[in-house]
N, CA and C atoms of all chains as a GROMACS GRO file, in nm:
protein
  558
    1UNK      N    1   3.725   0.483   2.090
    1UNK     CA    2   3.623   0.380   2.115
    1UNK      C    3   3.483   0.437   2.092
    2UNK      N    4   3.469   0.581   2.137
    2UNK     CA    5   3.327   0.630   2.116
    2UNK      C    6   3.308   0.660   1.993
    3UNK      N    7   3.404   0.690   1.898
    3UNK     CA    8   3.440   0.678   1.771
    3UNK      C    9   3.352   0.552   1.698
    4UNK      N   10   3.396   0.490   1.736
    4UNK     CA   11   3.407   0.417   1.650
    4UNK      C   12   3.266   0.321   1.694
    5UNK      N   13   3.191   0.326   1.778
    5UNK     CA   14   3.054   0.292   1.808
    5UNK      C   15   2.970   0.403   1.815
    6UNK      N   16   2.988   0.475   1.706
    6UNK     CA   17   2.944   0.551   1.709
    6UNK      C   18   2.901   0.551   1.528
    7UNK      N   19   3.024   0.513   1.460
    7UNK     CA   20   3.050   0.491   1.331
    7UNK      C   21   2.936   0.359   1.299
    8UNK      N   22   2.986   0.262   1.382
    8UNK     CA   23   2.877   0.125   1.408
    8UNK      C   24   2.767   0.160   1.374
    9UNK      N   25   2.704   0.288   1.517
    9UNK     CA   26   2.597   0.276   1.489
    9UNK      C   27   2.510   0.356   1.376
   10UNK      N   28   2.585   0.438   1.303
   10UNK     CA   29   2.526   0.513   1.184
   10UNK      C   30   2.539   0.433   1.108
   11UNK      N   31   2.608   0.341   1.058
   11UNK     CA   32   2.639   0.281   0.950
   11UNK      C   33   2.526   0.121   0.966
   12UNK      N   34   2.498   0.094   1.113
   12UNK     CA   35   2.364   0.003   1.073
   12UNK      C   36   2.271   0.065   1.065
   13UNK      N   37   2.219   0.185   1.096
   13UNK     CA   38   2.083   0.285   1.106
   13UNK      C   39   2.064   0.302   0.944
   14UNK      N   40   2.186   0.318   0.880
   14UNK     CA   41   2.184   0.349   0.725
   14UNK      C   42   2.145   0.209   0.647
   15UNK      N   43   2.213   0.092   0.725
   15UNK     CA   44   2.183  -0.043   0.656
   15UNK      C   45   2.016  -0.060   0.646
   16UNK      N   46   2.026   0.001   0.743
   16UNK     CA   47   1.842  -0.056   0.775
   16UNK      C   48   1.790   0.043   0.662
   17UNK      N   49   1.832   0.172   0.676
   17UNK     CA   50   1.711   0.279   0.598
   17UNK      C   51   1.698   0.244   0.455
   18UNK      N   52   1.838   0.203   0.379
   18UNK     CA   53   1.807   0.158   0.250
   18UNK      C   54   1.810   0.050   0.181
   19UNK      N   55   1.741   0.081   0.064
   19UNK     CA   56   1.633  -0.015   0.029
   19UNK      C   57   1.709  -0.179  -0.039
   20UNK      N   58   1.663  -0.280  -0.033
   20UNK     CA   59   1.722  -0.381  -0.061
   20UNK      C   60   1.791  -0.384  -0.211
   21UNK      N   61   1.845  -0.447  -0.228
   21UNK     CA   62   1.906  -0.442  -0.372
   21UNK      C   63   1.841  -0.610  -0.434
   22UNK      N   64   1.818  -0.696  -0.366
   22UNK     CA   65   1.716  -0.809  -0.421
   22UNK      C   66   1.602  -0.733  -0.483
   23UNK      N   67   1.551  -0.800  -0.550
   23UNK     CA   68   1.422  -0.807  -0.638
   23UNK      C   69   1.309  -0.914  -0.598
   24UNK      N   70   1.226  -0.838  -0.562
   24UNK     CA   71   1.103  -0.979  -0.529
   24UNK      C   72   0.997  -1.014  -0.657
   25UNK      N   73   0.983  -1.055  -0.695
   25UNK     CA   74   0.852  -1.078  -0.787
   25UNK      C   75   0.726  -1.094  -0.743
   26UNK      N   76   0.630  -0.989  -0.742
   26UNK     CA   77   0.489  -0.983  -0.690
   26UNK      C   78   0.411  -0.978  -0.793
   27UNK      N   79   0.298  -1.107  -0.822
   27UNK     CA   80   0.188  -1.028  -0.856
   27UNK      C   81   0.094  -0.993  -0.860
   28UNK      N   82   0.084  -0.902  -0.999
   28UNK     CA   83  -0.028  -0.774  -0.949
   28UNK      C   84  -0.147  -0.829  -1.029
   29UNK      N   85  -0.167  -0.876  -1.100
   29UNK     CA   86  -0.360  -0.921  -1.139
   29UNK      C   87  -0.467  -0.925  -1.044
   30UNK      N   88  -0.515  -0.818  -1.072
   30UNK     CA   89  -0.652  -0.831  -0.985
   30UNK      C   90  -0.656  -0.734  -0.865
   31UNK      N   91  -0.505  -0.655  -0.833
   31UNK     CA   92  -0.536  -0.537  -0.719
   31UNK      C   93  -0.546  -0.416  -0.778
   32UNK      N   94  -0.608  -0.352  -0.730
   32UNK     CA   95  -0.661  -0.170  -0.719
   32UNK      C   96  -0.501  -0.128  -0.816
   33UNK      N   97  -0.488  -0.057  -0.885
   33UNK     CA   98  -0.373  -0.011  -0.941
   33UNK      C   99  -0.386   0.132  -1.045
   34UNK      N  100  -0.344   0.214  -0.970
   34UNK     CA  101  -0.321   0.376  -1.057
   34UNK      C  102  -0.156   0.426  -1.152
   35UNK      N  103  -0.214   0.432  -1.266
   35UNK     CA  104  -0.138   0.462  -1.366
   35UNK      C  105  -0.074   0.358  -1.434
   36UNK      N  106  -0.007   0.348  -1.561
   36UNK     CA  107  -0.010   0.252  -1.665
   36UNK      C  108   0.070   0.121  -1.660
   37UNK      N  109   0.014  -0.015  -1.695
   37UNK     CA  110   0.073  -0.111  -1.678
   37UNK      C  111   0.185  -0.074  -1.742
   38UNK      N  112   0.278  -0.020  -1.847
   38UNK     CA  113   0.425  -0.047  -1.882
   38UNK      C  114   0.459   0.066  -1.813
   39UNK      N  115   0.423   0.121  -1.676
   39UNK     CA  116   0.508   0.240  -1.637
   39UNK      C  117   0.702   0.162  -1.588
   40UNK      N  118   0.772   0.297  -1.624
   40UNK     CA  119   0.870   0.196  -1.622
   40UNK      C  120   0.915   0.160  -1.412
   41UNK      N  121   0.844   0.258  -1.364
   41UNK     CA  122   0.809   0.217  -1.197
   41UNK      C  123   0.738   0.136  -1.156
   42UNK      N  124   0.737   0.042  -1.051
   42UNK     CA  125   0.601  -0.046  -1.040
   42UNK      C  126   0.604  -0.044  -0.887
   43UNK      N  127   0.545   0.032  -0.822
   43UNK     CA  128   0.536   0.037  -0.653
   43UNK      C  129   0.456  -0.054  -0.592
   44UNK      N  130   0.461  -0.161  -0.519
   44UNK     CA  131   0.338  -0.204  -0.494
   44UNK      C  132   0.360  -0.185  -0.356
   45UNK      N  133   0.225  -0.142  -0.287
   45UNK     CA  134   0.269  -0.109  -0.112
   45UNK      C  135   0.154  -0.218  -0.074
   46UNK      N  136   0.223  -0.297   0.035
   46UNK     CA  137   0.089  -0.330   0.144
   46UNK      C  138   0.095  -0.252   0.243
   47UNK      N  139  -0.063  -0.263   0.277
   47UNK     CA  140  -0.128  -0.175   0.365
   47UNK      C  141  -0.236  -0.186   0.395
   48UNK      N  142  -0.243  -0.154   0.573
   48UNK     CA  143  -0.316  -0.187   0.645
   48UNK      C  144  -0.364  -0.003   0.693
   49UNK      N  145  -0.541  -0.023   0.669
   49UNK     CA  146  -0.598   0.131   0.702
   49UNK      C  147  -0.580   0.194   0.865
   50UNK      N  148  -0.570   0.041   0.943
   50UNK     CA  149  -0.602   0.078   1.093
   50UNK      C  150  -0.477   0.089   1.109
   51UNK      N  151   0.112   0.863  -0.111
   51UNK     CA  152   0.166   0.791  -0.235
   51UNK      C  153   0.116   0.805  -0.356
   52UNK      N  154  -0.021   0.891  -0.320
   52UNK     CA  155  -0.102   0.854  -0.500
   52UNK      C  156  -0.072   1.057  -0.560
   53UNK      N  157  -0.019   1.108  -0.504
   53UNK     CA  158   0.071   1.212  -0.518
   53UNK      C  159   0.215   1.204  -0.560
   54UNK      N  160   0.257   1.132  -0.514
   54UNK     CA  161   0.390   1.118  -0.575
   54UNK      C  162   0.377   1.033  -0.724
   55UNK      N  163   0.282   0.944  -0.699
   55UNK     CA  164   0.262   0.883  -0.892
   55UNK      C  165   0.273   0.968  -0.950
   56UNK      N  166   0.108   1.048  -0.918
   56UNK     CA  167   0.095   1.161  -1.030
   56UNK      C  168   0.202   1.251  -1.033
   57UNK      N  169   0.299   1.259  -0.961
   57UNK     CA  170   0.366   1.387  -0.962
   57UNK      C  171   0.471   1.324  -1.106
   58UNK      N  172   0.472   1.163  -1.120
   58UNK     CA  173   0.566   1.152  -1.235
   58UNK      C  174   0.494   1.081  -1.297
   59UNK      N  175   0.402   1.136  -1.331
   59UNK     CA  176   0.324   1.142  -1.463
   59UNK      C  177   0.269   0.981  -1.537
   60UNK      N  178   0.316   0.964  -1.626
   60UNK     CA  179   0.322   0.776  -1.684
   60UNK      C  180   0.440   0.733  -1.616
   61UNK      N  181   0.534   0.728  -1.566
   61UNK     CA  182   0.632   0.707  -1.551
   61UNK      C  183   0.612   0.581  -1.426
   62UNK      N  184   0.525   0.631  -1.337
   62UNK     CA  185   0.482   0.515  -1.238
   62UNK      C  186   0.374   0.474  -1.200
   63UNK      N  187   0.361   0.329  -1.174
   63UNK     CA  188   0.247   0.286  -1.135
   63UNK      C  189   0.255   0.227  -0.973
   64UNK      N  190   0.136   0.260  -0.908
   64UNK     CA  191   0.094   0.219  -0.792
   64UNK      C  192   0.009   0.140  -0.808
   65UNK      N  193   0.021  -0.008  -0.733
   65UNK     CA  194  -0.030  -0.120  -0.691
   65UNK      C  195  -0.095  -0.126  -0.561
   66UNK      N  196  -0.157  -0.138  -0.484
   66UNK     CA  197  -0.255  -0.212  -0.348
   66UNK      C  198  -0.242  -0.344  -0.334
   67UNK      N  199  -0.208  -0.377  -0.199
   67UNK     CA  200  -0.212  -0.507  -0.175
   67UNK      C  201  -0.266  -0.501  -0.028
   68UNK      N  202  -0.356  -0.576   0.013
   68UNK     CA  203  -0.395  -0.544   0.178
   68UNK      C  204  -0.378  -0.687   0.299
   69UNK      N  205  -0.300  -0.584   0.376
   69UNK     CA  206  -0.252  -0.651   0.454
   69UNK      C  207  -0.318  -0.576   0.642
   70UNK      N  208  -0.455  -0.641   0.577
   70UNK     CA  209  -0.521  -0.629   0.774
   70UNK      C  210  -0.402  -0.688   0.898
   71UNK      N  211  -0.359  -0.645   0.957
   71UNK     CA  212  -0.332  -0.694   1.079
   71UNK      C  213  -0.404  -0.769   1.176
   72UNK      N  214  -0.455  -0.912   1.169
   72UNK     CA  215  -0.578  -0.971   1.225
   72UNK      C  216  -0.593  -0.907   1.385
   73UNK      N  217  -0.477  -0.825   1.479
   73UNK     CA  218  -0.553  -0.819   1.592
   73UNK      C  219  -0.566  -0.671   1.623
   74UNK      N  220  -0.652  -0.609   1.480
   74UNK     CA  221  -0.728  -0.446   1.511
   74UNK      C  222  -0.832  -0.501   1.419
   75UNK      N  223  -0.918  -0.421   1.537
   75UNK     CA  224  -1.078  -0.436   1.482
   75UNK      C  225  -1.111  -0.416   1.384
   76UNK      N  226  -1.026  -0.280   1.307
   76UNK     CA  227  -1.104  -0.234   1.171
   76UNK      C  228  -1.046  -0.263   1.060
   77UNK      N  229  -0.911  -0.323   1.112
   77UNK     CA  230  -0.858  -0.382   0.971
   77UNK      C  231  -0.930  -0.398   0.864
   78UNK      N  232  -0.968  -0.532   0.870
   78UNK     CA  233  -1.012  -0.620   0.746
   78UNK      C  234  -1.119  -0.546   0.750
   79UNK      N  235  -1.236  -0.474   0.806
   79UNK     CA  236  -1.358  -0.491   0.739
   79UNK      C  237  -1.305  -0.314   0.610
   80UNK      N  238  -1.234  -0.225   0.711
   80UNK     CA  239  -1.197  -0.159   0.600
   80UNK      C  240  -1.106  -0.180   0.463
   81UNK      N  241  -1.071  -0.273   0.472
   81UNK     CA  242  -0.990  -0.337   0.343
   81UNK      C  243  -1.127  -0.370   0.289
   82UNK      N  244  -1.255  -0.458   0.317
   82UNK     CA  245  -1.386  -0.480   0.221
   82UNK      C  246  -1.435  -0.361   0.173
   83UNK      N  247  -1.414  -0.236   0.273
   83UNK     CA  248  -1.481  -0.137   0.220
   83UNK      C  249  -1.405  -0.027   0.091
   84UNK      N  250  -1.270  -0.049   0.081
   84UNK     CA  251  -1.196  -0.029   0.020
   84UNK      C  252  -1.217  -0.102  -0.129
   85UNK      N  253  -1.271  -0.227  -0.087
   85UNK     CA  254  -1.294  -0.308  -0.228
   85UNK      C  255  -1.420  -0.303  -0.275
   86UNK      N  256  -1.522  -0.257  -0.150
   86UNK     CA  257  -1.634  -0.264  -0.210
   86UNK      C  258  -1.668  -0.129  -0.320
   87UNK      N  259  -1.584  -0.008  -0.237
   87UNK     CA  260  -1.576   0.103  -0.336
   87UNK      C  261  -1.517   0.078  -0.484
   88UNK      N  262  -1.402  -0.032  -0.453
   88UNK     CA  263  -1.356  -0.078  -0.625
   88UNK      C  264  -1.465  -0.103  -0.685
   89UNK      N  265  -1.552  -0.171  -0.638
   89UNK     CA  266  -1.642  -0.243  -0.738
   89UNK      C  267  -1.737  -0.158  -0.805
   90UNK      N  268  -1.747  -0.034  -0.752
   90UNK     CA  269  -1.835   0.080  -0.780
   90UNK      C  270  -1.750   0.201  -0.851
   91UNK      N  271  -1.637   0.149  -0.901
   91UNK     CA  272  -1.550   0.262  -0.930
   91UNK      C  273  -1.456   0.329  -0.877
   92UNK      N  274  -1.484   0.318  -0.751
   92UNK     CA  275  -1.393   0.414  -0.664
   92UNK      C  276  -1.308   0.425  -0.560
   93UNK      N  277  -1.240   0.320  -0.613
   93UNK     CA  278  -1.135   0.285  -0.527
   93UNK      C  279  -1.044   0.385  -0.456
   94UNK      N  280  -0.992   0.429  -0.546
   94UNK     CA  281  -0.889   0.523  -0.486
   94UNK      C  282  -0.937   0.678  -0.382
   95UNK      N  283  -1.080   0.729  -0.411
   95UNK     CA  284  -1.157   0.783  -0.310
   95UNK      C  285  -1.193   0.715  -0.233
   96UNK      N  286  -1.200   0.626  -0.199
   96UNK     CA  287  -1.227   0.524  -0.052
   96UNK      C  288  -1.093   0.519   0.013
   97UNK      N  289  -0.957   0.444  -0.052
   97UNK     CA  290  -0.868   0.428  -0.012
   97UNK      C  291  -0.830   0.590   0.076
   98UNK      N  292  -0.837   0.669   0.000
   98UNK     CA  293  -0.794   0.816   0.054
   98UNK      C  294  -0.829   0.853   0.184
   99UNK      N  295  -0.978   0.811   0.191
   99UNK     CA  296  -1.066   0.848   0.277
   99UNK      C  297  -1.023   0.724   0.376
  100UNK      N  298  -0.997   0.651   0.397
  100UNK     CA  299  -0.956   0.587   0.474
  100UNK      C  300  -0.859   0.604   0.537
  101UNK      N  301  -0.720   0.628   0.468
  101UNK     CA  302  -0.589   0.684   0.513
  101UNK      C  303  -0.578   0.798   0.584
  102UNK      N  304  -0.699   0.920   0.566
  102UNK     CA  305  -0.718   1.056   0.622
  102UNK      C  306  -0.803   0.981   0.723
  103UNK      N  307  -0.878   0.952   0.784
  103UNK     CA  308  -0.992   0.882   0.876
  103UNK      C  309  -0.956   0.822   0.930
  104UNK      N  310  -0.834   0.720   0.958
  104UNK     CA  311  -0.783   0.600   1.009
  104UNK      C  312  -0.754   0.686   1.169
  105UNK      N  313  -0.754   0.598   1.268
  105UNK     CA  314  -0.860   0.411   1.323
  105UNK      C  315  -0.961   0.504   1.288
  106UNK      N  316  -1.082   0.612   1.269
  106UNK     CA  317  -1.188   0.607   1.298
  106UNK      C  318  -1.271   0.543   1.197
  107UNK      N  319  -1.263   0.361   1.186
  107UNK     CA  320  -1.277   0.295   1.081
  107UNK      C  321  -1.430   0.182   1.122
  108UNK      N  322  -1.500   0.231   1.180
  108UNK     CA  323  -1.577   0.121   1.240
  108UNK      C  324  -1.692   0.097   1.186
  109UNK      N  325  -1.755   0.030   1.128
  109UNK     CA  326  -1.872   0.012   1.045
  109UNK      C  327  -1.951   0.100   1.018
  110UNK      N  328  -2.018   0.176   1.115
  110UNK     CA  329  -2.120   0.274   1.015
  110UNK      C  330  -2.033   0.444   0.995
  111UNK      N  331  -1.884   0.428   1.075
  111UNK     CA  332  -1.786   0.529   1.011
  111UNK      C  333  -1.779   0.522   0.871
  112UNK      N  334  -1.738   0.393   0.817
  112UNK     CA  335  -1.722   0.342   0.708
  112UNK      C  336  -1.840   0.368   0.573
  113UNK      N  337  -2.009   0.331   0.626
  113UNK     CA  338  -2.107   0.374   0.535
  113UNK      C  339  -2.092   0.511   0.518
  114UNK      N  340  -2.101   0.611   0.640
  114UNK     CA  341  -2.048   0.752   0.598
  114UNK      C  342  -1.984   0.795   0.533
  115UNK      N  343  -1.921   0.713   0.521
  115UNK     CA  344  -1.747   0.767   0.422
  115UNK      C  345  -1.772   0.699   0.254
  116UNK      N  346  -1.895   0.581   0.278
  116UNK     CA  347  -1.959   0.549   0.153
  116UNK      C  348  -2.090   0.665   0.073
  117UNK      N  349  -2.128   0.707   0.197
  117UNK     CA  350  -2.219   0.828   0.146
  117UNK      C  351  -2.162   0.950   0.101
  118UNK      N  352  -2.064   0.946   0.153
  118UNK     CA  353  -1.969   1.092   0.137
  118UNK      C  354  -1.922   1.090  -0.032
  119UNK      N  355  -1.872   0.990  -0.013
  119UNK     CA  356  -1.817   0.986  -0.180
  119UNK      C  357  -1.902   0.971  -0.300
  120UNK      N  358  -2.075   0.913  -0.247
  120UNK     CA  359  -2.199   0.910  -0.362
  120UNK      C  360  -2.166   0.799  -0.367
  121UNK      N  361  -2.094   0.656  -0.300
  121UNK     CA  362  -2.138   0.535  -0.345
  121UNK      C  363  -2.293   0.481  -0.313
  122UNK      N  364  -2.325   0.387  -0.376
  122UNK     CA  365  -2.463   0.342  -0.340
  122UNK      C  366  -2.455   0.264  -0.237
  123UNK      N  367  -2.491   0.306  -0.145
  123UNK     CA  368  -2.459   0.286   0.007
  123UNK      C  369  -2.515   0.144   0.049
  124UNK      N  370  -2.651   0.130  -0.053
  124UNK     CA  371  -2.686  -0.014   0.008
  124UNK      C  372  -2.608  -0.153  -0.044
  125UNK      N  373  -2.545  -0.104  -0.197
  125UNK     CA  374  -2.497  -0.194  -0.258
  125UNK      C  375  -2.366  -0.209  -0.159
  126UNK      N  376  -2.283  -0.136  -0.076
  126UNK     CA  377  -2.180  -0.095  -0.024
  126UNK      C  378  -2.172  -0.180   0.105
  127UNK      N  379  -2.291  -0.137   0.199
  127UNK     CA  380  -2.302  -0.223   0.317
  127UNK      C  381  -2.344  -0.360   0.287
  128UNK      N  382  -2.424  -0.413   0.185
  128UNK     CA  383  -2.448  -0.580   0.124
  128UNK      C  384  -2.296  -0.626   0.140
  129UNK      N  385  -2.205  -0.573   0.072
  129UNK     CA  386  -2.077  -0.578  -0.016
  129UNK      C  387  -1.959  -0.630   0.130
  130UNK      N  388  -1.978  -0.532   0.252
  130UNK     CA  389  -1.923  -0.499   0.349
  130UNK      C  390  -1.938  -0.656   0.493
  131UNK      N  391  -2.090  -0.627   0.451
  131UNK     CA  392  -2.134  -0.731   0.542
  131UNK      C  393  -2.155  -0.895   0.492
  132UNK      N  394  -2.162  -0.954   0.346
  132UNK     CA  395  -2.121  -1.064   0.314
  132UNK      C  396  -1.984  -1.076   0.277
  133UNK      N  397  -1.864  -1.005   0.320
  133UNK     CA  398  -1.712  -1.015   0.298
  133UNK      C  399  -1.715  -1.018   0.181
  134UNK      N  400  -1.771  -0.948   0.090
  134UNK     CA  401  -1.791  -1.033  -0.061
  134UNK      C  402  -1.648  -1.044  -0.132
  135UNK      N  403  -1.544  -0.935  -0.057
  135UNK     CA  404  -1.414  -0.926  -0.105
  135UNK      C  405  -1.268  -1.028  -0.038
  136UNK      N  406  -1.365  -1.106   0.055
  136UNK     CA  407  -1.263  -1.170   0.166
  136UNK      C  408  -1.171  -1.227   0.037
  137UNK      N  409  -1.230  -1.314  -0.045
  137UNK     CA  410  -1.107  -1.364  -0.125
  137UNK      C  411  -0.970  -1.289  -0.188
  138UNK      N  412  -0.994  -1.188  -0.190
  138UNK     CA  413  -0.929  -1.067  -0.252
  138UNK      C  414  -0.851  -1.054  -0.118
  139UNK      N  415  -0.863  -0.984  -0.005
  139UNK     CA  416  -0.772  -1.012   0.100
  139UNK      C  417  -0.686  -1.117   0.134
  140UNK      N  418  -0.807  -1.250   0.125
  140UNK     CA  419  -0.712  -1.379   0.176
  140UNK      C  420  -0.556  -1.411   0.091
  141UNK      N  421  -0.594  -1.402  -0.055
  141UNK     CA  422  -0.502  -1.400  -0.170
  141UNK      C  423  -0.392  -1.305  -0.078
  142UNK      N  424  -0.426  -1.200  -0.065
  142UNK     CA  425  -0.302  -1.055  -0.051
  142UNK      C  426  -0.234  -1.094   0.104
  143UNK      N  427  -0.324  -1.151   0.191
  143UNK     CA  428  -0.243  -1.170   0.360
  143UNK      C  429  -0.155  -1.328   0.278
  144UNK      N  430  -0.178  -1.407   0.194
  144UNK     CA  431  -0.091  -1.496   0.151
  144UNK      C  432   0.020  -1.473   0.112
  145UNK      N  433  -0.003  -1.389  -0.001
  145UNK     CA  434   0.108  -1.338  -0.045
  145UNK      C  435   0.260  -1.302   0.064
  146UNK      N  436   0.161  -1.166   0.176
  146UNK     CA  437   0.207  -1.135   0.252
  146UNK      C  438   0.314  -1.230   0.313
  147UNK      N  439   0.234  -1.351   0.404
  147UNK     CA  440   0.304  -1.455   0.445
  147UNK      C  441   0.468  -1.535   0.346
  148UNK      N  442   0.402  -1.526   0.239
  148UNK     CA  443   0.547  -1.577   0.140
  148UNK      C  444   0.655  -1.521   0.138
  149UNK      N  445   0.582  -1.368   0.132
  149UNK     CA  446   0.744  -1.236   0.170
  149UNK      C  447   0.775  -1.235   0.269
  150UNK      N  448   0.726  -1.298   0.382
  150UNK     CA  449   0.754  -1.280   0.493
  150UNK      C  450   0.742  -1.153   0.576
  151UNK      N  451   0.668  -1.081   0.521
  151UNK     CA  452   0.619  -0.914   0.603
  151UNK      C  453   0.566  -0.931   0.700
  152UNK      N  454   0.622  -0.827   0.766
  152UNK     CA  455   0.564  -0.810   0.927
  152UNK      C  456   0.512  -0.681   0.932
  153UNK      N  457   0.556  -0.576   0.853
  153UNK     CA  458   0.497  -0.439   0.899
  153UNK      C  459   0.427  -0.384   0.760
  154UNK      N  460   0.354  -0.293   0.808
  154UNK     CA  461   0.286  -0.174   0.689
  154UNK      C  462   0.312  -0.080   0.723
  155UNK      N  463   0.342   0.033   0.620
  155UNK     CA  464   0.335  -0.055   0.488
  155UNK      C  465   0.448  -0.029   0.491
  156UNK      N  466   0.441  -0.182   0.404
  156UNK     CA  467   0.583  -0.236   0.324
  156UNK      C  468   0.552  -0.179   0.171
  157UNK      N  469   0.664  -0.144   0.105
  157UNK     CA  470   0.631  -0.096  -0.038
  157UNK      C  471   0.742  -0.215  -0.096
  158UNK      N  472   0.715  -0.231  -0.203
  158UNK     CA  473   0.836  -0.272  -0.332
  158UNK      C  474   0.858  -0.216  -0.450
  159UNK      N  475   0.942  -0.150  -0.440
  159UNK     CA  476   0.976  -0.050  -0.572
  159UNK      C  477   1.057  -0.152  -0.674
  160UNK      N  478   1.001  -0.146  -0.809
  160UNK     CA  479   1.050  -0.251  -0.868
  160UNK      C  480   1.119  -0.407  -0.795
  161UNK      N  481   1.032  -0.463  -0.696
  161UNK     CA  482   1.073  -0.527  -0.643
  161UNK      C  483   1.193  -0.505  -0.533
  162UNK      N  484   1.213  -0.398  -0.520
  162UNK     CA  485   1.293  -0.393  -0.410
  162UNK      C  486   1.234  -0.326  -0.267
  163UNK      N  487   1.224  -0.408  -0.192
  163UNK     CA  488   1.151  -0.413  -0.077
  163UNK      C  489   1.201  -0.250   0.039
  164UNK      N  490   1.128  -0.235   0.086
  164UNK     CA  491   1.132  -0.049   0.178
  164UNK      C  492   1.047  -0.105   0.262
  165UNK      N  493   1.067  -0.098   0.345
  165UNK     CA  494   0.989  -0.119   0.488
  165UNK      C  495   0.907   0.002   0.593
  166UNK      N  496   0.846   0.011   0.628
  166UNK     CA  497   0.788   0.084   0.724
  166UNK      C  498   0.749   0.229   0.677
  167UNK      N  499   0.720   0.338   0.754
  167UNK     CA  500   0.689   0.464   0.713
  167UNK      C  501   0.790   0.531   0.650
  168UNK      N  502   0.872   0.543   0.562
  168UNK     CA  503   1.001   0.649   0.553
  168UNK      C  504   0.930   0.712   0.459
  169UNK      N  505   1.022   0.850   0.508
  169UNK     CA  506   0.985   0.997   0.444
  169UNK      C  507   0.992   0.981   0.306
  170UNK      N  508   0.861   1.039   0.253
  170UNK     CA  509   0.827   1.029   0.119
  170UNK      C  510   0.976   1.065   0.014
  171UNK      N  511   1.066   1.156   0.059
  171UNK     CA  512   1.177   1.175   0.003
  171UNK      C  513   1.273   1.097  -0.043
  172UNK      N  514   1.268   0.957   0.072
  172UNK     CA  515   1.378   0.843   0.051
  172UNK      C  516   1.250   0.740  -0.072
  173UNK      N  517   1.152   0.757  -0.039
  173UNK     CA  518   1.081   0.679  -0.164
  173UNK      C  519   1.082   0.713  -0.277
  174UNK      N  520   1.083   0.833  -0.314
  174UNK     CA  521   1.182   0.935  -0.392
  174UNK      C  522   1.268   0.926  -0.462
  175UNK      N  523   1.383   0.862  -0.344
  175UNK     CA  524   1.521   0.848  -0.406
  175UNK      C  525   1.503   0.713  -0.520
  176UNK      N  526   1.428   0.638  -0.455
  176UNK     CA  527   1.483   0.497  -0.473
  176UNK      C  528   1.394   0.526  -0.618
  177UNK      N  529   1.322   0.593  -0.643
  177UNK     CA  530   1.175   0.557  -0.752
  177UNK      C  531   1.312   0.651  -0.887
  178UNK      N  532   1.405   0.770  -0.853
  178UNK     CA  533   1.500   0.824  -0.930
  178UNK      C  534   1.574   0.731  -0.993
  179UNK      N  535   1.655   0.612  -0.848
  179UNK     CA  536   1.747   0.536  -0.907
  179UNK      C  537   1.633   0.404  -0.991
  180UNK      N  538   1.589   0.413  -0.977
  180UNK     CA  539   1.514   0.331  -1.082
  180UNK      C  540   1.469   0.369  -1.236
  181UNK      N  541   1.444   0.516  -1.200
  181UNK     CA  542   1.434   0.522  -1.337
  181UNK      C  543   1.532   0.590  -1.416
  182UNK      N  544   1.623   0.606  -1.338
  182UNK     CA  545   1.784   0.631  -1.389
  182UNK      C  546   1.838   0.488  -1.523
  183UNK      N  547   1.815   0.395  -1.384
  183UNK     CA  548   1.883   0.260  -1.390
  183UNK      C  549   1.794   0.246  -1.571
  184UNK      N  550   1.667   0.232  -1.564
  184UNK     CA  551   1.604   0.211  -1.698
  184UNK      C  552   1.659   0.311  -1.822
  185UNK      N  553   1.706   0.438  -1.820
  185UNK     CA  554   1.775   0.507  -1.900
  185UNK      C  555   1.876   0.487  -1.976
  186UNK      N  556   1.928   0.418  -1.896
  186UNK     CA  557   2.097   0.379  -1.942
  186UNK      C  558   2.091   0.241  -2.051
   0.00000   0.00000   0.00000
């Protein structure tokens, strides 16, 4: 039993840590942006300074 | 984050999107000051300086950190104090609202959404399998 809630709980801690497999479409015209529009990465972070 | 771009060269690009939390004081006006440095060039030395400085973000913290870098300080505080960038925020907390985000930062690596602080390593991973995935 401790087994196995134990398994539970690594295996949602892992659900949470990685990253979605959907695709969102954001866009980017007009924000702050470093390095080249066809990079084949496109990170966009929000963020708050405080 | 603006370390890990450069660390892969053309390969990736970093985007900004700002998302003040309306109930801290210095949110939003440091997101103007962030933009007001865009407008002068220098975005990404403001942004820096902000991220190293954070909370100590409070208005004339902020001109300091405009003098520090050689922006023109008066054009900076005009810039700061008529919101001249609010539209530029309002657009980005919209956005926000559509994705439905609650925390910062949120990143999207090729659209795939990462939530909260994780170790630069797992941002890492995901930025590999991406440009794995484009290889093939």
């Amino acid at each position: 039993m401790k087994k196995a809630l134990f398994i539970l709980f690594i295996s949602l801690f892992l659900g949470q840590a990685s990253a979605e497999t959907k695709r969102f479409t954001i866009p980017l015209e007009g924000s702050p942006s470093l390095g080249p529009q066809d990079a084949l990465v496109t990170i966009v972070e929000f963020i708050d300074y405080q | 984050m603006e370390k890990i771009v450069k660390e892969y060269g053309n390969k990736v690009r970093l985007v900004i999107k700002f998302y003040p939390y309306k109930y801290r004081d210095f949110a939003r006006i440091s997101a103007e000051a962030a933009l007001a440095a865009s407008d002068q060039g220098k975005f990404w030395e403001m942004h820096g300086l902000l991220i190293r400085k954070s909370p100590q973000l409070d208005r004339s913290s902020l001109i300091g950190y405009a003098k520090q870098i050689g922006l023109d300080v008066q054009k900076f505080t005009l810039s700061l104090d008529a919101h001249k960038n609010a539209g530029i925020i309002e657009r980005d907390l919209k956005l926000a609202l559509e994705l439905d985000l609650f925390n910062t930062p949120t990143f999207f690596i090729n659209g795939r959404k990462v939530i909260g602080n994780v170790p630069f390593a797992y941002l890492k991973k995901i930025i590999e399998e991406e440009l794995n995935a484009k290889k093939k």
